[in-house]
Biotite code that builds the C-alpha atoms (Angstrom):
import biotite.structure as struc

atoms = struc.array([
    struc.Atom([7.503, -13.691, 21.441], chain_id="A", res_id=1, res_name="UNK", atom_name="CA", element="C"),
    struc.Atom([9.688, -14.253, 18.373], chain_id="A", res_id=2, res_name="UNK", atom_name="CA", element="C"),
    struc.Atom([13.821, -14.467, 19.180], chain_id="A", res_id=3, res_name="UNK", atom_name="CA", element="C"),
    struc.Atom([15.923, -13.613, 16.353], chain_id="A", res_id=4, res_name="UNK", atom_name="CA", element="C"),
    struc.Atom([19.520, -12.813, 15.882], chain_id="A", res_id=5, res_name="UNK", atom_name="CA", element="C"),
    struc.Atom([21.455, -9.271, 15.049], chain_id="A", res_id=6, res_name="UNK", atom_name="CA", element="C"),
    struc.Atom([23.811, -8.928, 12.317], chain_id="A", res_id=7, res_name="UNK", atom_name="CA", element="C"),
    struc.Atom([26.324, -9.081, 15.158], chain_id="A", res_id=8, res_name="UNK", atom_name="CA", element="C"),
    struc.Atom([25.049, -12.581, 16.174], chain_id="A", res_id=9, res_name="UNK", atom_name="CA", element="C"),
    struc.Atom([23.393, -11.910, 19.520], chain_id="A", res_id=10, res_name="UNK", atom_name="CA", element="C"),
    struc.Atom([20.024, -12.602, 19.891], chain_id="A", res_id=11, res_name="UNK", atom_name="CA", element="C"),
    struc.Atom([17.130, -10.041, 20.807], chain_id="A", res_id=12, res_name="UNK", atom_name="CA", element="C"),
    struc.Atom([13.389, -10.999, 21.295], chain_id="A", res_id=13, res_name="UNK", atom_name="CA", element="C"),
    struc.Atom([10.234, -9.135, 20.029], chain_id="A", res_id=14, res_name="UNK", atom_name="CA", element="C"),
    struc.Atom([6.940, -9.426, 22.123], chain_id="A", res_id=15, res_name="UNK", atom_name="CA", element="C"),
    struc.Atom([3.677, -8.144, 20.649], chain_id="A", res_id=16, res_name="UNK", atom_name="CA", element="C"),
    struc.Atom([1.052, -7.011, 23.133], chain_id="A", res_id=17, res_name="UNK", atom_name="CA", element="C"),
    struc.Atom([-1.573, -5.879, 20.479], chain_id="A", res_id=18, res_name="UNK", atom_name="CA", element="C"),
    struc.Atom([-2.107, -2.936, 17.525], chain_id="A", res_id=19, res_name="UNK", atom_name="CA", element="C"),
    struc.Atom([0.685, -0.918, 17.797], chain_id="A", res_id=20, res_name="UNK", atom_name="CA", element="C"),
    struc.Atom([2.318, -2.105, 21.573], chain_id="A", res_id=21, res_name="UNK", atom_name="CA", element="C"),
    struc.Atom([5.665, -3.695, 20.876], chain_id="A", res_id=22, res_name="UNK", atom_name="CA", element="C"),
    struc.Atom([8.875, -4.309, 23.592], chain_id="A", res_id=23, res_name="UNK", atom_name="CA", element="C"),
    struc.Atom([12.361, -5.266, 22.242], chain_id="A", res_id=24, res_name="UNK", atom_name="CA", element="C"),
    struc.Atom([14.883, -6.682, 24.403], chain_id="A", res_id=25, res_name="UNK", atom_name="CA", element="C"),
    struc.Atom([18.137, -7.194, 24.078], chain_id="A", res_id=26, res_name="UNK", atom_name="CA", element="C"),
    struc.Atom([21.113, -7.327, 26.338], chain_id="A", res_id=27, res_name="UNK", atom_name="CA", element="C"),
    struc.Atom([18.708, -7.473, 29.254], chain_id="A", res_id=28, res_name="UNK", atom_name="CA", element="C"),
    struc.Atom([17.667, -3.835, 28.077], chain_id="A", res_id=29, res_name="UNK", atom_name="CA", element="C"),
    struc.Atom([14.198, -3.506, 27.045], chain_id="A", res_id=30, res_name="UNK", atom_name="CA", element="C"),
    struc.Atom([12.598, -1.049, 24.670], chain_id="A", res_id=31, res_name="UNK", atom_name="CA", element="C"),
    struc.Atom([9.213, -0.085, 24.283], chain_id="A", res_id=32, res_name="UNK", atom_name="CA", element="C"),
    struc.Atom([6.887, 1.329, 21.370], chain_id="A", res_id=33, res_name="UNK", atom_name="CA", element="C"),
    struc.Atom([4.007, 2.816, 22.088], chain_id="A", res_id=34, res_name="UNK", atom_name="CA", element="C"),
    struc.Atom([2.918, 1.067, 25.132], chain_id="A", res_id=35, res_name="UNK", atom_name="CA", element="C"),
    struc.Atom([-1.046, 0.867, 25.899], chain_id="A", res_id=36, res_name="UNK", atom_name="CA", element="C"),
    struc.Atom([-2.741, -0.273, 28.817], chain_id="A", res_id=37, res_name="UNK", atom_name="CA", element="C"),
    struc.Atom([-5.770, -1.361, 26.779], chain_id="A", res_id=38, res_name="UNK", atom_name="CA", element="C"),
    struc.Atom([-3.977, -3.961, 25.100], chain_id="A", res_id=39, res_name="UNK", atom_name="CA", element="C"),
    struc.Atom([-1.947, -5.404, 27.911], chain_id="A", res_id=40, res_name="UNK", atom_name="CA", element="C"),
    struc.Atom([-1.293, -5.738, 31.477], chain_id="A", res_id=41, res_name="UNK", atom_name="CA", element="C"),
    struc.Atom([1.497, -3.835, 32.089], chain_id="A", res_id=42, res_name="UNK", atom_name="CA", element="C"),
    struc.Atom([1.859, -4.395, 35.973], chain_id="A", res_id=43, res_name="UNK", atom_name="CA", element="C"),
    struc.Atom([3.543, -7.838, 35.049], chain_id="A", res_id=44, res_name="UNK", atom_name="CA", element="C"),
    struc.Atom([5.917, -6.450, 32.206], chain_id="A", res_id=45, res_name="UNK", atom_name="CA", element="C"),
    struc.Atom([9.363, -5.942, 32.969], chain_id="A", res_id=46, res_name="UNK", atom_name="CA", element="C"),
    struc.Atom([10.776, -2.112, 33.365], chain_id="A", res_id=47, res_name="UNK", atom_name="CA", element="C"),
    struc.Atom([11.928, -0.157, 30.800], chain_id="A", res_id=48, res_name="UNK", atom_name="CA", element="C"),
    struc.Atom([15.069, 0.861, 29.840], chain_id="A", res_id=49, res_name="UNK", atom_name="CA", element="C"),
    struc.Atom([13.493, 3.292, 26.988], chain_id="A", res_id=50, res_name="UNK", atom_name="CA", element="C"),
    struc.Atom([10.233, 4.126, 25.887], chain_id="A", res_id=51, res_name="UNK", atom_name="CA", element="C"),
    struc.Atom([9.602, 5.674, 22.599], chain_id="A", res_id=52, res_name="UNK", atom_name="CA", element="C"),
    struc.Atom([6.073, 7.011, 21.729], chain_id="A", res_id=53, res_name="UNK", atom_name="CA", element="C"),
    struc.Atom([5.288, 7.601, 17.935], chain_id="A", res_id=54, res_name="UNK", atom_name="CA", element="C"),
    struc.Atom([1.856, 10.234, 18.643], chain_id="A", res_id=55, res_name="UNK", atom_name="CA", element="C"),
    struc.Atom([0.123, 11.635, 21.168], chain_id="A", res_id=56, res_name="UNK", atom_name="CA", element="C"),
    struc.Atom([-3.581, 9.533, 19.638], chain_id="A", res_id=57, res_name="UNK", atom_name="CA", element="C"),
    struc.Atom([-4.739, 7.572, 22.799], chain_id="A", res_id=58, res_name="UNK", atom_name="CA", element="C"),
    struc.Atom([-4.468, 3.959, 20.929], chain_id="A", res_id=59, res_name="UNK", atom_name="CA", element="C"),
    struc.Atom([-0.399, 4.974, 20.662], chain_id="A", res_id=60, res_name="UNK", atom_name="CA", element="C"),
    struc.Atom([0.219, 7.411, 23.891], chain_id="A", res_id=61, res_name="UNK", atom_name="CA", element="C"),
    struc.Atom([-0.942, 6.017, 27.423], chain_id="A", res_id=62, res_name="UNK", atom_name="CA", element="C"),
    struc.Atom([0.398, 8.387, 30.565], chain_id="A", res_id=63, res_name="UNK", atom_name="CA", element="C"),
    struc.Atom([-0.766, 4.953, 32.935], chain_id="A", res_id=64, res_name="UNK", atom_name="CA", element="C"),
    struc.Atom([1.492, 2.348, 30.993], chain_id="A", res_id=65, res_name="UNK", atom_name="CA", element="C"),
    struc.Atom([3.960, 4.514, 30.588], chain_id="A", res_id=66, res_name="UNK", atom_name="CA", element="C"),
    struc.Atom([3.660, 5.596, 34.527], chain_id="A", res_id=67, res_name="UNK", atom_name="CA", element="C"),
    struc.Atom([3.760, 1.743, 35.454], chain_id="A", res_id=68, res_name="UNK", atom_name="CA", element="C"),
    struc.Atom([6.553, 0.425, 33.076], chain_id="A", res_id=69, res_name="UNK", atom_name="CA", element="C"),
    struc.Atom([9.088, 3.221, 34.125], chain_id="A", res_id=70, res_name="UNK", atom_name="CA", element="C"),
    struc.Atom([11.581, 3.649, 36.844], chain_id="A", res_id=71, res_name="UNK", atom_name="CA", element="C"),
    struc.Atom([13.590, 6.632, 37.814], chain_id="A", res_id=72, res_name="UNK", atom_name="CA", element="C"),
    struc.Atom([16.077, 5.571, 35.315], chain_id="A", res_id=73, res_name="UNK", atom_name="CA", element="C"),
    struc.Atom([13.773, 4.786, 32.477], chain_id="A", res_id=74, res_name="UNK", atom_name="CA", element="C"),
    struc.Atom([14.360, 7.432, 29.071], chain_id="A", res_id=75, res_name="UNK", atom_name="CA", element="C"),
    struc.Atom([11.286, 7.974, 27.651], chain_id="A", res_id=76, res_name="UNK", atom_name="CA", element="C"),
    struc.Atom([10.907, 9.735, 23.550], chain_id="A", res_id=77, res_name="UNK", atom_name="CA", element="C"),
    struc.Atom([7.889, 11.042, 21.852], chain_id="A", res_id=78, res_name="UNK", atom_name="CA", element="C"),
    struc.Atom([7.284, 13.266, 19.107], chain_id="A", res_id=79, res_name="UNK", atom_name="CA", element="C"),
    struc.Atom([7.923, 16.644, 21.279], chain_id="A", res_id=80, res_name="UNK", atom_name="CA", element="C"),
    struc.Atom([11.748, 15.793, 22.287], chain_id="A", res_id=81, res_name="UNK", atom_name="CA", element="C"),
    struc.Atom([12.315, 13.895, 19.340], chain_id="A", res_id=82, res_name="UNK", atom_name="CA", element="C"),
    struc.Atom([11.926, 15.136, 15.538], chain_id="A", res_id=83, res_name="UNK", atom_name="CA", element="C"),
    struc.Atom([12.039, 13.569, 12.357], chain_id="A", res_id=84, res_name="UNK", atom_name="CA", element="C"),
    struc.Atom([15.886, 13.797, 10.906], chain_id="A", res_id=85, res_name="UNK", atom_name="CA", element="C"),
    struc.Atom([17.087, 13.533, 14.592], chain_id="A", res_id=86, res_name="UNK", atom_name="CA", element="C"),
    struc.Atom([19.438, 10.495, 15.537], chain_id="A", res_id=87, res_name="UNK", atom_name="CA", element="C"),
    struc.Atom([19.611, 9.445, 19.419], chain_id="A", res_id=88, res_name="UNK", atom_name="CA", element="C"),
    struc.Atom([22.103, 6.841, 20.766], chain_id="A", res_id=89, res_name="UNK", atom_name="CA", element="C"),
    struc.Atom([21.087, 4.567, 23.378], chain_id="A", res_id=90, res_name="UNK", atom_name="CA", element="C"),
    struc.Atom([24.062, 2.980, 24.325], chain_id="A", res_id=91, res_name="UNK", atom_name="CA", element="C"),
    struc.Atom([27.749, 2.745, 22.340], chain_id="A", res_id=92, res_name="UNK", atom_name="CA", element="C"),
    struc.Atom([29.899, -0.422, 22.347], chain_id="A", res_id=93, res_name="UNK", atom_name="CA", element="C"),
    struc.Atom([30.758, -2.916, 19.870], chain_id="A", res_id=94, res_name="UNK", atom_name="CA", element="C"),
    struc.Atom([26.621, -3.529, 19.939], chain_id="A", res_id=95, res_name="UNK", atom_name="CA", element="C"),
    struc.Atom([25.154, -0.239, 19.871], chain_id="A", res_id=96, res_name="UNK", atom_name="CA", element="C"),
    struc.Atom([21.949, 0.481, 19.742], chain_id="A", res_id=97, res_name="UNK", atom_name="CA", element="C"),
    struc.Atom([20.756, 3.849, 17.908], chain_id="A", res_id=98, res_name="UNK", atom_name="CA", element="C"),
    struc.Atom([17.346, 5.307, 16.719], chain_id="A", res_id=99, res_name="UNK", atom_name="CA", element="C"),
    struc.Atom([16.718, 7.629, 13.941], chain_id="A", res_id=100, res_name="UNK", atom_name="CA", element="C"),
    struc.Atom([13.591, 9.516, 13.324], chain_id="A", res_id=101, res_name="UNK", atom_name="CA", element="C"),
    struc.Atom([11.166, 8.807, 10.224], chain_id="A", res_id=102, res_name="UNK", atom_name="CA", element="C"),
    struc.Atom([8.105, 11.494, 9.968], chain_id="A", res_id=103, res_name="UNK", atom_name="CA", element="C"),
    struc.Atom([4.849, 9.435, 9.714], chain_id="A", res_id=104, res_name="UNK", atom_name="CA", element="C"),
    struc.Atom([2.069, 11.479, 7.602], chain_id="A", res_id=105, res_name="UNK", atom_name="CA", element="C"),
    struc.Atom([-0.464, 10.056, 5.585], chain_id="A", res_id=106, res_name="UNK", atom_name="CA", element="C"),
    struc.Atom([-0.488, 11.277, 2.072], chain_id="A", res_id=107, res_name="UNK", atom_name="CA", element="C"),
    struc.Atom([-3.972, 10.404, 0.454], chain_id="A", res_id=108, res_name="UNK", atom_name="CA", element="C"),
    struc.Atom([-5.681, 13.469, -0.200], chain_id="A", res_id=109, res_name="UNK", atom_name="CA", element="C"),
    struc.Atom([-8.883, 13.033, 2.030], chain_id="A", res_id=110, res_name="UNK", atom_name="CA", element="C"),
    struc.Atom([-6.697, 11.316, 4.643], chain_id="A", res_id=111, res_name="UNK", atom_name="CA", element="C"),
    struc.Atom([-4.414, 13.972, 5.719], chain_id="A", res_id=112, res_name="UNK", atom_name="CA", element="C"),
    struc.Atom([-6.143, 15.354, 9.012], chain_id="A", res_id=113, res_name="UNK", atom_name="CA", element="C"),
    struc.Atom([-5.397, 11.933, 10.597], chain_id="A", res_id=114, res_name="UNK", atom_name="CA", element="C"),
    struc.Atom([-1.807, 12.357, 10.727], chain_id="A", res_id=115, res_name="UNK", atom_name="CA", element="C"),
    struc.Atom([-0.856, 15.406, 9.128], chain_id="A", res_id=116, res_name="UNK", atom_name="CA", element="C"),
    struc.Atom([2.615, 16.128, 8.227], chain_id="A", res_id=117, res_name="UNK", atom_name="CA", element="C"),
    struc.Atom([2.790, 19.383, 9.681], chain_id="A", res_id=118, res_name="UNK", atom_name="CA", element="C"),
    struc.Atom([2.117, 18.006, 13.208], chain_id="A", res_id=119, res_name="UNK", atom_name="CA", element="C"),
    struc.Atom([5.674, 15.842, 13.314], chain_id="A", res_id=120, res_name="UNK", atom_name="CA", element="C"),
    struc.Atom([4.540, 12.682, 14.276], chain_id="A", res_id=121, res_name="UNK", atom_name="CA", element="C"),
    struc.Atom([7.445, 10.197, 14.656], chain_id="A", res_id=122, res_name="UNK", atom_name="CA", element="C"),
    struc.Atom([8.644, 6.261, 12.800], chain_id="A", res_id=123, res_name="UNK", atom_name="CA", element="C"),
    struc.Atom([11.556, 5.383, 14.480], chain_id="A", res_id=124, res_name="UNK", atom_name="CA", element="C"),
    struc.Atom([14.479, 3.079, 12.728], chain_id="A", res_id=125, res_name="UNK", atom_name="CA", element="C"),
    struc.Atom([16.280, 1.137, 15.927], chain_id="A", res_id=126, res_name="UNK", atom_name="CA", element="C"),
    struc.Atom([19.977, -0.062, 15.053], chain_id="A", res_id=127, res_name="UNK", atom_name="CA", element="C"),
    struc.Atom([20.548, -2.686, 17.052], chain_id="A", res_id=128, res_name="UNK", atom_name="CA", element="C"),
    struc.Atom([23.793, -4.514, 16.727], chain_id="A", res_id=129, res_name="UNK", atom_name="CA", element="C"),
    struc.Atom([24.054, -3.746, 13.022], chain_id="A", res_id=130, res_name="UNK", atom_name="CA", element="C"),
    struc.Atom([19.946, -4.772, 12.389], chain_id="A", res_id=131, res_name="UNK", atom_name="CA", element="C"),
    struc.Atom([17.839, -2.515, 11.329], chain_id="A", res_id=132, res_name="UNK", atom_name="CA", element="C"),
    struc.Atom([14.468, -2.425, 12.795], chain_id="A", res_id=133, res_name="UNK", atom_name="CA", element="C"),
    struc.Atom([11.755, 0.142, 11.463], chain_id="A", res_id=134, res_name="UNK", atom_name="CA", element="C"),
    struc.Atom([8.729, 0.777, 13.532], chain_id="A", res_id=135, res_name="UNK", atom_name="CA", element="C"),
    struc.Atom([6.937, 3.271, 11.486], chain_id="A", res_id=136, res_name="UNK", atom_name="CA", element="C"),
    struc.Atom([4.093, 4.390, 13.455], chain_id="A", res_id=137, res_name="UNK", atom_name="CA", element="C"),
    struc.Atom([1.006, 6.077, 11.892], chain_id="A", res_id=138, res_name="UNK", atom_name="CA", element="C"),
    struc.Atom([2.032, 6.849, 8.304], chain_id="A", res_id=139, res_name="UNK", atom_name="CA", element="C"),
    struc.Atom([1.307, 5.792, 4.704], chain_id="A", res_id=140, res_name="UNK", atom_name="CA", element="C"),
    struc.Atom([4.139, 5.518, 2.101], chain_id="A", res_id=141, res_name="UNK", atom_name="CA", element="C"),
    struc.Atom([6.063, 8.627, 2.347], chain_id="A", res_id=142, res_name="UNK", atom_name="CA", element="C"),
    struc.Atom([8.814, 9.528, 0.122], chain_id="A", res_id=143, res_name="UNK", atom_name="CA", element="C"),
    struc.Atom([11.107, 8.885, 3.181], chain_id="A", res_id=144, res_name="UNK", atom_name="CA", element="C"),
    struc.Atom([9.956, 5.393, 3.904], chain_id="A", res_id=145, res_name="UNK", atom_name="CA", element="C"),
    struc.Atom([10.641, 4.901, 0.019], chain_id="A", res_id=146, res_name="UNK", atom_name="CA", element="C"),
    struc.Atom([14.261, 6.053, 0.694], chain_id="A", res_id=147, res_name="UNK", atom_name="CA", element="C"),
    struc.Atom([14.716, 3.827, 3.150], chain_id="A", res_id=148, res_name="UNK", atom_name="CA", element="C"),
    struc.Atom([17.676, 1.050, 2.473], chain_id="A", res_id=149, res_name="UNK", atom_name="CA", element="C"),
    struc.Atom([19.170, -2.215, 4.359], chain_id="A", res_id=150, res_name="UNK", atom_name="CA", element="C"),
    struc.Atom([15.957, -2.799, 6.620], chain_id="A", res_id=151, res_name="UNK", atom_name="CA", element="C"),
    struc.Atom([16.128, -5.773, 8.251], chain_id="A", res_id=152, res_name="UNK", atom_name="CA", element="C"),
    struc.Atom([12.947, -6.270, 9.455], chain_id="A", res_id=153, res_name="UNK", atom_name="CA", element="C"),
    struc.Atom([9.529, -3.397, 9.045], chain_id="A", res_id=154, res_name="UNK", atom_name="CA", element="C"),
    struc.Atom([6.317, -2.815, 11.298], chain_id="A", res_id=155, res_name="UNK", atom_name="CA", element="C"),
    struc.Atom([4.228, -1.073, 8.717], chain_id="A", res_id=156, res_name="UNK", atom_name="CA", element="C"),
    struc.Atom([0.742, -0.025, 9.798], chain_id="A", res_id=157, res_name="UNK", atom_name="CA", element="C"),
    struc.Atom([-2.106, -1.630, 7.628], chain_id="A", res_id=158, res_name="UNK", atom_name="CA", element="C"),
    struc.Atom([-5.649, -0.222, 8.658], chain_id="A", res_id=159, res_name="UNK", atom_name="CA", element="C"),
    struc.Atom([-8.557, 1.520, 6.863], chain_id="A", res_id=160, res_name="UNK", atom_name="CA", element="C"),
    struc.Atom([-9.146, 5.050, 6.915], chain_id="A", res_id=161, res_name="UNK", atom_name="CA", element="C"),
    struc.Atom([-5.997, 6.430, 8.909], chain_id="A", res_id=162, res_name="UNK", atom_name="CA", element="C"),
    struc.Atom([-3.042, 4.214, 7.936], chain_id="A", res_id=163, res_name="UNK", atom_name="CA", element="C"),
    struc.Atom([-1.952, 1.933, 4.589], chain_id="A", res_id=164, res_name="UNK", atom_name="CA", element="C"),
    struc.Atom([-4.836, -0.094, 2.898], chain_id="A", res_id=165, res_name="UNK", atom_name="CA", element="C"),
    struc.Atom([-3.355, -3.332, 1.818], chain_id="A", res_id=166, res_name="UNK", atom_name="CA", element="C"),
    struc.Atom([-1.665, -2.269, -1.242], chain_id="A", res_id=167, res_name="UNK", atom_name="CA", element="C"),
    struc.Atom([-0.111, 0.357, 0.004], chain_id="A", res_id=168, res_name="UNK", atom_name="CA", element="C"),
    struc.Atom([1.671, -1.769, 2.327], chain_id="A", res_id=169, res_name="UNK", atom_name="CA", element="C"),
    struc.Atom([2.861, -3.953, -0.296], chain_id="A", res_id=170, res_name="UNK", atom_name="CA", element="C"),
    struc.Atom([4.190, -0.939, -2.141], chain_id="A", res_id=171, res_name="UNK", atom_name="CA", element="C"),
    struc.Atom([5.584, -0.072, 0.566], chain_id="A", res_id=172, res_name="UNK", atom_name="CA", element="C"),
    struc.Atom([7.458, -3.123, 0.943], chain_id="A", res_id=173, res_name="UNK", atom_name="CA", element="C"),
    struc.Atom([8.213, -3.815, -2.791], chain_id="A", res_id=174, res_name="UNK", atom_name="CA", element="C"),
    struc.Atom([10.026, -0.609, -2.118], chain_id="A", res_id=175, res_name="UNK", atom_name="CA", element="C"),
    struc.Atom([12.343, -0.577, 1.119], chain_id="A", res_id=176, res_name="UNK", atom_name="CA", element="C"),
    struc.Atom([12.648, -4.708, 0.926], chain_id="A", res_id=177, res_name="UNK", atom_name="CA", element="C"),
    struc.Atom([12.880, -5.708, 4.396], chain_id="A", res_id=178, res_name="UNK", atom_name="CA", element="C"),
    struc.Atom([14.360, -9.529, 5.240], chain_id="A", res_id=179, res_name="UNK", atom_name="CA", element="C"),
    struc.Atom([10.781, -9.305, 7.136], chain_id="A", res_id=180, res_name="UNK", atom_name="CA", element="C"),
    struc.Atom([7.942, -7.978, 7.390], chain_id="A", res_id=181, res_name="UNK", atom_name="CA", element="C"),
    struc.Atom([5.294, -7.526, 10.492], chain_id="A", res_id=182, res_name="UNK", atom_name="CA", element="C"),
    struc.Atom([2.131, -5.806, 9.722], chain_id="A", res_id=183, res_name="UNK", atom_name="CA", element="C"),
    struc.Atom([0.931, -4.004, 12.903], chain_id="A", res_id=184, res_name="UNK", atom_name="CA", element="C"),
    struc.Atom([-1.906, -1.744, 13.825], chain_id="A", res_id=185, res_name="UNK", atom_name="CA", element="C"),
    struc.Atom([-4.998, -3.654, 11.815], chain_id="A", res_id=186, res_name="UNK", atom_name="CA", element="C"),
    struc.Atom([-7.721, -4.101, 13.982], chain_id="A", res_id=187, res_name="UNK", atom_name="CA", element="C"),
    struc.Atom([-10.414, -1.662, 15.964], chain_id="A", res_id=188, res_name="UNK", atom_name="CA", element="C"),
    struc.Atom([-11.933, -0.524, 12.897], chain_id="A", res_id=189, res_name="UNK", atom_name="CA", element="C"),
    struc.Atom([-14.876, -0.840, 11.270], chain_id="A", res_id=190, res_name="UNK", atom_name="CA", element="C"),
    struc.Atom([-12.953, -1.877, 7.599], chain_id="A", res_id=191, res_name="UNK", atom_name="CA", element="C"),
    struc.Atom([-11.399, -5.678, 8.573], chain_id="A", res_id=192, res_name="UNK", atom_name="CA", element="C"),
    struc.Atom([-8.226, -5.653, 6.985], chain_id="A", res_id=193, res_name="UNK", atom_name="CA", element="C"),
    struc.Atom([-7.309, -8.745, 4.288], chain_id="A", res_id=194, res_name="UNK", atom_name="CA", element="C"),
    struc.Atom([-4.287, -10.113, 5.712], chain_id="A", res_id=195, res_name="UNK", atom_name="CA", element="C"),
    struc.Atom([-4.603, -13.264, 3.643], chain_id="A", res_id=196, res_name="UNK", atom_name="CA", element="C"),
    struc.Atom([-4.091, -10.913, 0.532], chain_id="A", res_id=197, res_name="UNK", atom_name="CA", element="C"),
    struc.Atom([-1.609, -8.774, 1.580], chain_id="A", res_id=198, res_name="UNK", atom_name="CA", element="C"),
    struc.Atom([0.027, -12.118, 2.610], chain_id="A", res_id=199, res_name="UNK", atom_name="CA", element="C"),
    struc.Atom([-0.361, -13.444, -0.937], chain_id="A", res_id=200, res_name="UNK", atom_name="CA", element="C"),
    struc.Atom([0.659, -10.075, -2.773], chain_id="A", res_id=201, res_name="UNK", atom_name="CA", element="C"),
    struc.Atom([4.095, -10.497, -0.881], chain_id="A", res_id=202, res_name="UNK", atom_name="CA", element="C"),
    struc.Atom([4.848, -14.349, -1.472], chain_id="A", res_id=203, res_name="UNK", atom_name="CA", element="C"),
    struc.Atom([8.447, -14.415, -3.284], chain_id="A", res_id=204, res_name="UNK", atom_name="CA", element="C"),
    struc.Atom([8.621, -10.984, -1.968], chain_id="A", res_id=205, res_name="UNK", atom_name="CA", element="C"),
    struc.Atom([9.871, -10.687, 1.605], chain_id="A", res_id=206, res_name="UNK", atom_name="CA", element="C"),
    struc.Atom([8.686, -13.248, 4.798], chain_id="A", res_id=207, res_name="UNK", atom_name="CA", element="C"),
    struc.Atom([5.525, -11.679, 6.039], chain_id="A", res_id=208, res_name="UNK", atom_name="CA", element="C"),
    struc.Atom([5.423, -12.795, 9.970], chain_id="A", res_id=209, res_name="UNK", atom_name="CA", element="C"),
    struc.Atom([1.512, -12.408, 11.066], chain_id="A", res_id=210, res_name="UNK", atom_name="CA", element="C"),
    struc.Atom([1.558, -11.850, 14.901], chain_id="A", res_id=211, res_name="UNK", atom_name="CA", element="C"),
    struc.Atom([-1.519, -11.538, 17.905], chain_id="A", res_id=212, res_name="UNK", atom_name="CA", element="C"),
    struc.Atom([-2.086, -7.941, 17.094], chain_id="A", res_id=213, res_name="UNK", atom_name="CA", element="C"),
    struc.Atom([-5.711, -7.067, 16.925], chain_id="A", res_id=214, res_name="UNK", atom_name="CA", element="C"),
])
């Protein structure tokens, strides 16, 4: 678990359960990405508040950790009641917490039927208490990730075939300049990604935070 302070000074915590399974809490709320049994017992997380789900591939989408993290009260956001462009609000107050849609496509020729951009799969960008956190699900550099200013801190998805090889993500990077960077979703395929390098292609770049995730 990493703790880290909001633009607004209050602290929130990340907690990385493996590949693409993250929770945020803040406030004693607690958001989940893409929660999957297969990389974490779920039975002894706490509740959601919200749970947003980037796809509906099974390493991303999981009916069972979704079922066991959720309560009556618990909102729950995937790509088919949220769209890219859309903007939901959580909660309002002087620290409110917001989340705007980023499509997620690949964009290499013989990579598009793994996330095509005509099936609407979702990045989300969380505002929380003035930070801006982007959890970009399955995607290579898109021309709307390049857009992309003021990001505090990225999840950018670093795997061989169906996401960013390594210097994508440092284009990637070298383009939206978050304060920090997490890769996420390396791991479970054949082609072992180089974090060392991508590490080294960032140095005097932005701080690259290497977390549990495979």
């Amino acid at each position: 678990m990493d703790t880290l302070k909001t633009r607004s000074g209050h602290d929130f915590t990340l907690d990385f359960f493996g590949h693409a399974s993250l929770l945020i809490g803040y406030g004693g709320r607690q958001i989940y990405f893409d929660p999957v049994s297969a990389f974490a017992d779920f039975t002894k997380a706490p509740k959601a508040d919200f749970i947003f789900v980037t796809h509906p591939h099974d390493d991303h989408f999981d009916p069972r950790a979704i079922e066991m993290l959720s309560t009556p009260d618990t909102i729950v956001h995937d790509h088919t009641t949220l769209h890219p462009g859309e903007h939901v609000t959580l909660w309002s107050g002087v620290d409110a917490a917001t989340v705007e849609v980023i499509p997620a496509y690949n964009t290499t020729p013989d990579h598009l039927k793994f996330h095509p951009r005509e099936a609407r799969y979702n990045g989300y960008l969380l505002t929380l208490g003035g930070t801006r956190i982007y959890i970009a699900g399955d995607t290579e550099l898109t021309p709307e990730m390049r857009s992309l200013k003021n990001i505090d801190i990225a999840f950018l998805p670093v795997n061989q075939p169906y996401t960013m090889t390594v210097d994508q993500a440092v284009e990637a990077v070298k383009a939206m300049r978050p304060a920090i960077f997490y890769p996420y979703h390396y791991g479970q395929v054949d082609e072992k990604t180089d974090i060392e390098r991508l590490e080294r292609k960032l140095q005097g770049v932005t701080e690259v935070r290497v977390r549990p995730m495979e």
